[in-house]
C-alpha positions as CSV (number, residue, x, y, z in Angstrom):
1,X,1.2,-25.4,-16.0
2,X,0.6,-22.1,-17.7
3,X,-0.5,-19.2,-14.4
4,X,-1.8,-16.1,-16.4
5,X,-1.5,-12.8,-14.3
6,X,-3.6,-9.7,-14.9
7,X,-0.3,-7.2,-14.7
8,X,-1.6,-3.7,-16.3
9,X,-1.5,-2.3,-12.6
10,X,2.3,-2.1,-13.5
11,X,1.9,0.0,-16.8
12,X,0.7,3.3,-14.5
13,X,2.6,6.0,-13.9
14,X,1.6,6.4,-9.8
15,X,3.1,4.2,-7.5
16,X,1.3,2.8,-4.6
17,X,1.0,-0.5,-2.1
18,X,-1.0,-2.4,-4.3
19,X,1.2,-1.8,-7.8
20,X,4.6,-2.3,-5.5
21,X,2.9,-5.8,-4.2
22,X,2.6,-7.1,-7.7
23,X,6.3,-6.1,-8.4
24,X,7.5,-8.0,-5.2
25,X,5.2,-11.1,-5.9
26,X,7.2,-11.0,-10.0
27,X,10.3,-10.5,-8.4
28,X,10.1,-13.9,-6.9
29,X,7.3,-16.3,-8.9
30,X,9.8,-17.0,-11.7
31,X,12.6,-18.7,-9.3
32,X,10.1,-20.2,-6.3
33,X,8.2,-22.2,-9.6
34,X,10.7,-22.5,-12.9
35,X,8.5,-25.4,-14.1
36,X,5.1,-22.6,-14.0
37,X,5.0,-20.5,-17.3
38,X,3.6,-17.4,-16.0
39,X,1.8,-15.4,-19.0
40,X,2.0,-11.2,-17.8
41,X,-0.7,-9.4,-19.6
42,X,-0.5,-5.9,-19.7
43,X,-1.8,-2.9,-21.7
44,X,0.9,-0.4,-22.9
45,X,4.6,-0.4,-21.3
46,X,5.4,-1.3,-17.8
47,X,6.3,1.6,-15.7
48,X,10.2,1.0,-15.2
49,X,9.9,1.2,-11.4
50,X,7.8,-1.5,-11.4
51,X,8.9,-3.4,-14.2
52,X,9.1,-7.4,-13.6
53,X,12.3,-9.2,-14.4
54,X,13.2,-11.4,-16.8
55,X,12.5,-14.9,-15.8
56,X,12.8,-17.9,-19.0
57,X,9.2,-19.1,-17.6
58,X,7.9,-15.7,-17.9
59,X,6.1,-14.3,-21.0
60,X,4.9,-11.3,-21.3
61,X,1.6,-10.0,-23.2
62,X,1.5,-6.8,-24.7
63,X,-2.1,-6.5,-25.6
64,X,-3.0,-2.6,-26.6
65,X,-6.8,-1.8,-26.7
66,X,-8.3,1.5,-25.9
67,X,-11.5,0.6,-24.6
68,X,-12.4,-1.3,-21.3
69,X,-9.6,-3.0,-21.9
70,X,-10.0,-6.2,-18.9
71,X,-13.4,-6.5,-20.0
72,X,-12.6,-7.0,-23.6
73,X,-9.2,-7.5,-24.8
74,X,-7.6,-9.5,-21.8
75,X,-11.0,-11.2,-21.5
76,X,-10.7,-12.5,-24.8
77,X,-7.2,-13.5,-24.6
78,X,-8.2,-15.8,-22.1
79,X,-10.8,-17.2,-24.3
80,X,-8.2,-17.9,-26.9
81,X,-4.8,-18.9,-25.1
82,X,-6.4,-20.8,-22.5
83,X,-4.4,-20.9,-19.2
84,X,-4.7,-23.5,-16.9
85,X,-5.0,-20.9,-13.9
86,X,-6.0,-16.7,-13.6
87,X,-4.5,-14.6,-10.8
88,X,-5.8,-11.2,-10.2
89,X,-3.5,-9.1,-8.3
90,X,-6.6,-6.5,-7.8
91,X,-10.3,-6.8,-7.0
92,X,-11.6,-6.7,-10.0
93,X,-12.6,-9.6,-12.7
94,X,-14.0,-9.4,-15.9
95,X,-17.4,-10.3,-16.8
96,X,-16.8,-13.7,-19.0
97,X,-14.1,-15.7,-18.4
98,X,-13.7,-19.2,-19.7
99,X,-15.9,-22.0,-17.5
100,X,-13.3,-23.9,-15.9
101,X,-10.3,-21.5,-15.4
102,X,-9.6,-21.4,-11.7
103,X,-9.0,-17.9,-10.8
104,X,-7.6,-16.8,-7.9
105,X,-8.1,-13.0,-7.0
106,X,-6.5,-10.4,-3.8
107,X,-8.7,-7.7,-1.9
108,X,-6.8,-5.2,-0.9
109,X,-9.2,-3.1,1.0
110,X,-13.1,-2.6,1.5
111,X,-12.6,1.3,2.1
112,X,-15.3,2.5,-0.6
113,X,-17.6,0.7,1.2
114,X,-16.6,1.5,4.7
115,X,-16.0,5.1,3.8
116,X,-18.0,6.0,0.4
117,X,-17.6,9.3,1.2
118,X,-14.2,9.5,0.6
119,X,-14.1,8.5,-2.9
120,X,-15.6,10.1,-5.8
121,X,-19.2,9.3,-6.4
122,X,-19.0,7.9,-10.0
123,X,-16.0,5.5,-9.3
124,X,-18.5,3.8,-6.6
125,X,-20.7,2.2,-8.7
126,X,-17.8,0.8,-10.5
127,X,-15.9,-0.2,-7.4
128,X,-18.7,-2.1,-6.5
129,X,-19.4,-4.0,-9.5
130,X,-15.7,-4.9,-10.3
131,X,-16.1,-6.6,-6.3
132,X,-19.1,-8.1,-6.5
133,X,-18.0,-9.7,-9.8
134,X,-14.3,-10.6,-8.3
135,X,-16.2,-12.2,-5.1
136,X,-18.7,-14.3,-7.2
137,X,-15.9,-15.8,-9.9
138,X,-13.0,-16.4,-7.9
139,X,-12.4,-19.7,-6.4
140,X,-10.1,-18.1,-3.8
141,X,-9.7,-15.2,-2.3
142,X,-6.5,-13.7,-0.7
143,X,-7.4,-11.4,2.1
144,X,-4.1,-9.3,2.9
145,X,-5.4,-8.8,6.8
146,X,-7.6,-10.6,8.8
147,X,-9.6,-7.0,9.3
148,X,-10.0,-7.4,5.5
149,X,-10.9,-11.0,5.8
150,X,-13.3,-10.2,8.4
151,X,-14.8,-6.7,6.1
152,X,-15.5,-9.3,3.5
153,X,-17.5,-11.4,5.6
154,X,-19.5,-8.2,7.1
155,X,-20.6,-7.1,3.4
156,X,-20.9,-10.6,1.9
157,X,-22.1,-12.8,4.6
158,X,-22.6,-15.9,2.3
159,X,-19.1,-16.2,1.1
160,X,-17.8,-18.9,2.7
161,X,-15.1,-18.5,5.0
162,X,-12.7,-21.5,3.7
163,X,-12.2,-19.4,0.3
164,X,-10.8,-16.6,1.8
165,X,-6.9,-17.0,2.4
166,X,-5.2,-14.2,5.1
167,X,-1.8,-13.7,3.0
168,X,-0.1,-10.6,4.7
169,X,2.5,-7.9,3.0
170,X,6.2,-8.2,3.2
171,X,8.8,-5.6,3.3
172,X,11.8,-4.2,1.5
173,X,13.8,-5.2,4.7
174,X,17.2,-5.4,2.4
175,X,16.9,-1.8,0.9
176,X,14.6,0.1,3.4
177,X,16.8,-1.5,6.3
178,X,20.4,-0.3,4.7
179,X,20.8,2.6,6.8
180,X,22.7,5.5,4.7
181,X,25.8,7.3,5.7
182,X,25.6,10.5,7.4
183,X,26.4,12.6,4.0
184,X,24.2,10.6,1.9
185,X,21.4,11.4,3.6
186,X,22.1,14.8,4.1
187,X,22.2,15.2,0.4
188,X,19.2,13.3,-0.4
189,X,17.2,15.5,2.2
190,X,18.9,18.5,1.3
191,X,16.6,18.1,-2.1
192,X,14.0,19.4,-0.1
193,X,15.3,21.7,1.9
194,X,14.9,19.2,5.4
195,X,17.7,18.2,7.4
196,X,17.5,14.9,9.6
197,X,15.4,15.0,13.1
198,X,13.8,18.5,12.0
199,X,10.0,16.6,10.5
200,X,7.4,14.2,10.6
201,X,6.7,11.9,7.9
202,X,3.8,10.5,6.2
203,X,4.1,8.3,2.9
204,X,0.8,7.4,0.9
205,X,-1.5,9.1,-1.8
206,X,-3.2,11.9,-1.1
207,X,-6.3,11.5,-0.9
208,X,-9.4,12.2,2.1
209,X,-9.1,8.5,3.5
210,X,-5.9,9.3,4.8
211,X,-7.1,11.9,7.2
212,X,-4.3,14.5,6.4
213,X,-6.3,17.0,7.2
214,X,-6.5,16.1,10.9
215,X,-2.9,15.5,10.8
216,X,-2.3,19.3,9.4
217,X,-4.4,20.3,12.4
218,X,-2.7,18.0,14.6
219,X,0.9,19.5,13.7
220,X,-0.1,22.8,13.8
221,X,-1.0,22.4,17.3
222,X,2.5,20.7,18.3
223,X,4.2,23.2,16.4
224,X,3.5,25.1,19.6
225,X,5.9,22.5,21.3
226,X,8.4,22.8,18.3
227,X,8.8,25.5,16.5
228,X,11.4,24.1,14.3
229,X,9.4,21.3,13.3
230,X,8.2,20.3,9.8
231,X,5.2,18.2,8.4
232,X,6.2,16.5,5.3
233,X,3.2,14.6,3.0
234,X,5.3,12.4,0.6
235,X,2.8,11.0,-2.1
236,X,1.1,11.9,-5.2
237,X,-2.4,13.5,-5.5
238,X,-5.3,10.7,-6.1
239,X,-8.4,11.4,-5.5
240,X,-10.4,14.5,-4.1
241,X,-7.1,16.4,-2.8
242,X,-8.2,19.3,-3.5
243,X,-9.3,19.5,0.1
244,X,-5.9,18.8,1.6
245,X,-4.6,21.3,-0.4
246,X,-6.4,23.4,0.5
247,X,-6.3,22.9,4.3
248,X,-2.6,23.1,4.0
249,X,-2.9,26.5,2.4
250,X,-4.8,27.9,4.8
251,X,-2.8,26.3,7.8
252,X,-0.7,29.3,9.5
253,X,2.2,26.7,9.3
254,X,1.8,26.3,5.6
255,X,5.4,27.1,5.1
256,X,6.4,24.1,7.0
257,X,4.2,21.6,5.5
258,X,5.7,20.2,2.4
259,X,4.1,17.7,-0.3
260,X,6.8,16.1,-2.1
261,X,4.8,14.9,-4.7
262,X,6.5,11.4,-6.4
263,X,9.9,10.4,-4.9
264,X,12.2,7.9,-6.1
265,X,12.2,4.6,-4.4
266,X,16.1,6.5,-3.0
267,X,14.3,9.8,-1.5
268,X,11.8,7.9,-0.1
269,X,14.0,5.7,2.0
270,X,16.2,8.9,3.1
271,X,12.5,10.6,4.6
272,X,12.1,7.3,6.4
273,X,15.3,7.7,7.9
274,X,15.6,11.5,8.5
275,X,11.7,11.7,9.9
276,X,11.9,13.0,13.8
277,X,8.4,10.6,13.6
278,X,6.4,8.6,11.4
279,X,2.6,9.3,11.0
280,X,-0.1,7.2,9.6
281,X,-3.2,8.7,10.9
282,X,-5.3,7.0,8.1
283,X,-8.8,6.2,8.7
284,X,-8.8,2.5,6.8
285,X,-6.0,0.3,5.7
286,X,-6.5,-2.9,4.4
287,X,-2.5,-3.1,5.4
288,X,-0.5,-0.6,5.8
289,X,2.9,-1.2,4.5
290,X,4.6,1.8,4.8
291,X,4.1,0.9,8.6
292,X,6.9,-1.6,8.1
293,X,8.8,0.7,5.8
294,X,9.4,2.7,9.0
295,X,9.7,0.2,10.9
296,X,12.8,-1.1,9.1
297,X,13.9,2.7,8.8
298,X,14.2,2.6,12.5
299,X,11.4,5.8,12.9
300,X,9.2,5.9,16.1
301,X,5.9,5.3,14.9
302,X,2.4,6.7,15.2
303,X,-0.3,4.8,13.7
304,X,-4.5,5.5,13.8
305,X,-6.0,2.5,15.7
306,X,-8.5,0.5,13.5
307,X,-9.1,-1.3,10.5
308,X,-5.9,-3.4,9.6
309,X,-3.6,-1.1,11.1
310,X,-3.3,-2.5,15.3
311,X,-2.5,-6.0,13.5
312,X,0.6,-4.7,11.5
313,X,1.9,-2.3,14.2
314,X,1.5,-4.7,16.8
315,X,3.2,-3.6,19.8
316,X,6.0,-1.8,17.7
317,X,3.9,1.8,17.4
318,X,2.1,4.3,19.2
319,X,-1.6,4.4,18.9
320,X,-4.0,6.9,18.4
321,X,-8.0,7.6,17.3
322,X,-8.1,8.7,14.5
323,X,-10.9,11.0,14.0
324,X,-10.0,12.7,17.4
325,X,-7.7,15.4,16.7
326,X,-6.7,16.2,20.0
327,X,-5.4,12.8,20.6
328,X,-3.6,12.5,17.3
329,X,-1.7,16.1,18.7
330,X,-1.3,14.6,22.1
331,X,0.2,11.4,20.9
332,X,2.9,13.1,18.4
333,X,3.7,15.8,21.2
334,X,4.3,12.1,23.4
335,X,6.3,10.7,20.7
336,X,8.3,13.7,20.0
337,X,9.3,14.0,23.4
338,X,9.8,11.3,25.4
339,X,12.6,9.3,24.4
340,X,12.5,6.4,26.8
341,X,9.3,5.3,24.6
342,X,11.3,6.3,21.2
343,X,13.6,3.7,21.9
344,X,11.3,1.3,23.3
345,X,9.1,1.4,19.8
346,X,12.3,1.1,18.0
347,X,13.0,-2.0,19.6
348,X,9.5,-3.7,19.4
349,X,9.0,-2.7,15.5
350,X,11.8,-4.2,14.9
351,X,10.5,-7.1,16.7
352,X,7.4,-7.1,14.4
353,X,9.0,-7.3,11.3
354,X,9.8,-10.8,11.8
355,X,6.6,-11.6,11.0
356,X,6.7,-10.1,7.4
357,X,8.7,-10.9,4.2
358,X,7.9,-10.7,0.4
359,X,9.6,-14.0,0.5
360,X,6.8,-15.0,2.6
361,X,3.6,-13.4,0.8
362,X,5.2,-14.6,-2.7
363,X,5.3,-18.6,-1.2
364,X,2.2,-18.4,0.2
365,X,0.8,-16.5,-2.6
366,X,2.3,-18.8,-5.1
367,X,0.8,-22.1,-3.2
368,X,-2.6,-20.3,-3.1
369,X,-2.6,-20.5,-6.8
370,X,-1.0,-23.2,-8.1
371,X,-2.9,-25.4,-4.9
């Protein structure tokens, strides 16, 4: 059996849920199927923080080509190699594949659709078309939510049900659970100037789904509350910052709100762990890992409630609306203060998380394929 897997997503330089979901899937395909050849095509040279090990059954297929490269170069490869099965880690599918290849494809999220606005207006039409096509060729489709499941449904109502397969996220439980000593992570915050207990946290991209500029707002009303405190954005600029940028520059707290820009996989963990409180205040998730990332960090939790986001959490966060300012500030103020409920989310998040595993997605994943 010869599984060819769509890997480019693990050439780029950013780092986000979707690229770090096909790096924990390739961490474990190679050992849960040594009799699968898995054939990794890929553009230019894998970024080494995602990089895939080396397994004997995997190959990998550097394939350079400047132009529309899925579309043309990977297409053809599949013209002339042949696999016996396609999986496409994104949603997204090129236009001619061979008749016959089963292909099995994962949507993420349906957020340019839900919130178009958001993203810029000449990556929509593409957005679309790469679904639509994605939706029509794929034999079966991995939902990573049931909200996503049930988004697909809402915007193609004739896809049958029965192809779409609910496969949720795992966690980095191992490394984002190793709590560090007392001076390590004073030296890893002291990088940026924080010391433990003194900031909130949020971890993503920036970009205007995320709803950081209500969460600027937010914290500069609590700020009121805590002088002391600190807003820290840890993430790279994606799309159509400019705006949260430019919110924070205006923000009378400005000199308390820091954007890290990219961490290491090492920094990243010590913010977990050092955050007074997590935030996630983001208008649509298809997931929502860094949910359990803070979970397993053992950080009392806020999370917006819709989309995908309730059905992570579970009962192991705090809730709030998320395009009501005042009750994102009222619910941080809660969480920053009472600590009867910051160790009662503690304990229930850490409940949660045994409902998620990489080992998990990456069997279920793997069965969804090769079945």
């Amino acid at each position: 059996m010869r599984v060819a897997l769509q890997a480019s997503d693990l050439d780029h330089e950013r780092i986000d849920g979707t690229r770090v979901y096909l790096r924990e899937l390739l961490r474990r395909f190679g050992s849960l199927s040594p009799e699968t050849d898995f054939l990794l095509y890929h553009r230019s040279r894998f970024n080494p923080a995602l990089a895939p090990p080396t397994f004997p059954n995997y190959v990998e297929r550097l394939l350079s080509f400047p132009l529309a490269w899925m579309q043309t170069r990977f297409a053809w490869a599949m013209y002339r190699e042949r696999p016996d099965k396609l999986f496409l880690p994104i949603q997204a599918a090129p236009l001619f594949l061979p008749q016959g290849l089963e292909v099995t494809a994962t949507i993420h999220d349906l957020a340019f659709k839900k919130y178009p606005k958001t993203f810029p207006r000449e990556d929509l039409f593409k957005l679309n078309f790469l679904l639509n096509r994605v939706v029509s060729r794929a034999d079966k489709l991995i939902a990573v939510s049931e909200a996503t499941k049930r988004d697909l449904l809402d915007f193609f109502p004739h896809l049958p049900p029965e192809r779409i397969h609910v496969i949720h996220h795992g966690f980095d439980g191992a490394f984002f659970g190793t709590k560090l000593s007392p001076e390590d992570l004073k030296r890893e915050l002291w990088e940026h100037r924080l010391e433990a207990g003194s900031y909130i946290l949020y971890v993503g991209a920036l970009q205007p789904r995320k709803n950081l500029i209500r969460l600027i707002r937010a914290f500069e009303g609590v700020k009121r509350e805590f002088p002391g405190l600190k807003c820290v954005l840890a993430g790279e600029d994606a799309w159509l910052s400019g705006g949260i940028r430019e919110a924070r520059e205006k923000s009378p707290s400005r000199e308390d709100i820091l954007l890290t820009g990219r961490v290491s996989f090492e920094t990243l963990r010590a913010l977990y762990q050092g955050a007074r409180a997590f935030v996630f205040p983001s208008l649509y998730e298809g997931f929502g890992l860094p949910i359990l990332e803070a979970f397993a960090s053992g950080t009392p939790t806020l999370v917006a409630r819709n989309s995908s986001l309730a059905e992570v959490a579970g009962e192991g966060a705090l809730f709030c609306e998320a395009e009501d300012e005042r009750d994102i500030e009222e619910k941080l103020g809660l969480l920053l203060r009472d600590e009867t409920l910051r160790a009662s989310l503690r304990e229930r998040a850490s409940r949660e998380l045994g409902r998620f595993s990489w080992e998990k997605t990456a069997e279920e994943t793997l069965r969804c394929i090769l079945g």
